[in-house]
C-alpha positions as CSV (number, residue, x, y, z in Angstrom):
1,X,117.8,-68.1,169.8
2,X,115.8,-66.7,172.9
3,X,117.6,-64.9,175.5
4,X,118.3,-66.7,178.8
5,X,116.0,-65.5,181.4
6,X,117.1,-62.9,183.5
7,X,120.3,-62.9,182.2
8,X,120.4,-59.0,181.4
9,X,117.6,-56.7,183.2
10,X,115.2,-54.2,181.5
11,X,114.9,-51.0,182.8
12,X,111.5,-51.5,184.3
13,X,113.1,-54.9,186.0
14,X,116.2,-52.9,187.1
15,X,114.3,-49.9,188.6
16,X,111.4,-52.5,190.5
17,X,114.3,-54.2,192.1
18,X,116.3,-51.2,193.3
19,X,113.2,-50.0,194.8
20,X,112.6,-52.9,196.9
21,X,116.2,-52.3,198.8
22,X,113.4,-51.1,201.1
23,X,110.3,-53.0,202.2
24,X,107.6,-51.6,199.8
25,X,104.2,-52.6,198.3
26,X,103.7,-53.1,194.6
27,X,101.7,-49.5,194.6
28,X,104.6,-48.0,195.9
29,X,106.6,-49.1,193.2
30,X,104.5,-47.9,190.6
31,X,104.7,-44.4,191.6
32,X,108.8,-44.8,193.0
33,X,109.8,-45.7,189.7
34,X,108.6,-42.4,187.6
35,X,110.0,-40.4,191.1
36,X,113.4,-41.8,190.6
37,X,113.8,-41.4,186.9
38,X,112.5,-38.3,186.3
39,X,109.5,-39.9,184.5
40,X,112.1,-41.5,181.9
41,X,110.6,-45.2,182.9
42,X,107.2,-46.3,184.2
43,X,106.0,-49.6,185.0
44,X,102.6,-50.8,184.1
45,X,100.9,-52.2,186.9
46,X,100.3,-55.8,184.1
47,X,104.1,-55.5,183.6
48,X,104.6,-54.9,187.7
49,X,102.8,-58.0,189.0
50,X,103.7,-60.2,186.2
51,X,107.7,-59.0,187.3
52,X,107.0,-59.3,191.0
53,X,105.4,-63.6,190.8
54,X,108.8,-63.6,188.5
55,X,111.2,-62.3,190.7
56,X,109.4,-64.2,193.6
57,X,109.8,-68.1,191.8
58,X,113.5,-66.5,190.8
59,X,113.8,-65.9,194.9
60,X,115.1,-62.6,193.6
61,X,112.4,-60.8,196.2
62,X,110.3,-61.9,198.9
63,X,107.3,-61.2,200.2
64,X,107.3,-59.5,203.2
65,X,103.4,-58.6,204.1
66,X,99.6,-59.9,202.7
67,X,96.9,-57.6,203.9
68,X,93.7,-58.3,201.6
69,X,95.1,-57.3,198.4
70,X,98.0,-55.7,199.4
71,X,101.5,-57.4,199.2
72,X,104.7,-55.9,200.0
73,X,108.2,-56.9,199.3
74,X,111.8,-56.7,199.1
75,X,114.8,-57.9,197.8
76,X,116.4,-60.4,198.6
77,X,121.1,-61.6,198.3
78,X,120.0,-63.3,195.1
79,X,118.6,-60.2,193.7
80,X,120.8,-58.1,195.2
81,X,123.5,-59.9,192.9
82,X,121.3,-59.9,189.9
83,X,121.1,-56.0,190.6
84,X,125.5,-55.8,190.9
85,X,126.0,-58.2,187.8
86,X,123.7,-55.5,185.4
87,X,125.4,-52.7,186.8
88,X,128.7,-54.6,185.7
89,X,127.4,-55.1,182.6
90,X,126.4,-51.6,182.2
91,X,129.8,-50.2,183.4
92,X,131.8,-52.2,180.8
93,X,129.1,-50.7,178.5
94,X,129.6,-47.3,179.3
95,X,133.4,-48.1,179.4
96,X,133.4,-49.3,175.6
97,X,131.4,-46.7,174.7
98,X,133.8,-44.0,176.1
99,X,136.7,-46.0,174.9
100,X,135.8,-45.4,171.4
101,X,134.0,-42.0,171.4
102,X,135.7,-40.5,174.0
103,X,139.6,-41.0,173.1
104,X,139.6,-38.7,169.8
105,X,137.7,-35.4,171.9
106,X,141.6,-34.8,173.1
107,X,143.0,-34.3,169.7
């Protein structure tokens, strides 16, 4: 069975919508991303403007700016929830995780 849409974010999603918590073009992204993961996760610019016209039917983002070429962007409540309900999903994660692993390191 195929996973509901947008119903857990990849990295690349996760890290393209935290960057637009600020008005930015898609150009900006693709260099923000590798600055604010130490180079741990790029986005191709295929991947980036396939994700963007996503995010912008979802009404996740919004576009902000057309000059030529250049679009900017930035998110919008609905993404701003999709971003707080992965982190959730994440937490419990990490919560599990140190649930099982982390309880015996005492003994």
């Amino acid at each position: 069975m195929p996973r509901a849409k947008f119903q857990t974010l990849t990295e690349q999603m996760f890290y393209i919508l935290l960057c637009l918590k600020n008005e930015c073009y898609g150009m900006d992204i693709l260099d923000r991303v590798p600055a604010m993961t130490n180079g741990r996760v790029n986005v191709g610019s295929g991947t980036l403007y396939n994700l963007l016209e996503q995010f912008l039917e979802e009404g996740f983002i919004d576009e902000t700016k057309v000059e030529g070429r250049r679009r900017s962007y930035i998110i919008m409540p609905k993404g701003i929830e999709m971003l707080d309900k992965e982190v959730e999903r994440l937490t419990a994660q990490l919560a599990d995780y140190n649930s099982i692993f982390r309880k015996g390191e005492a003994q």
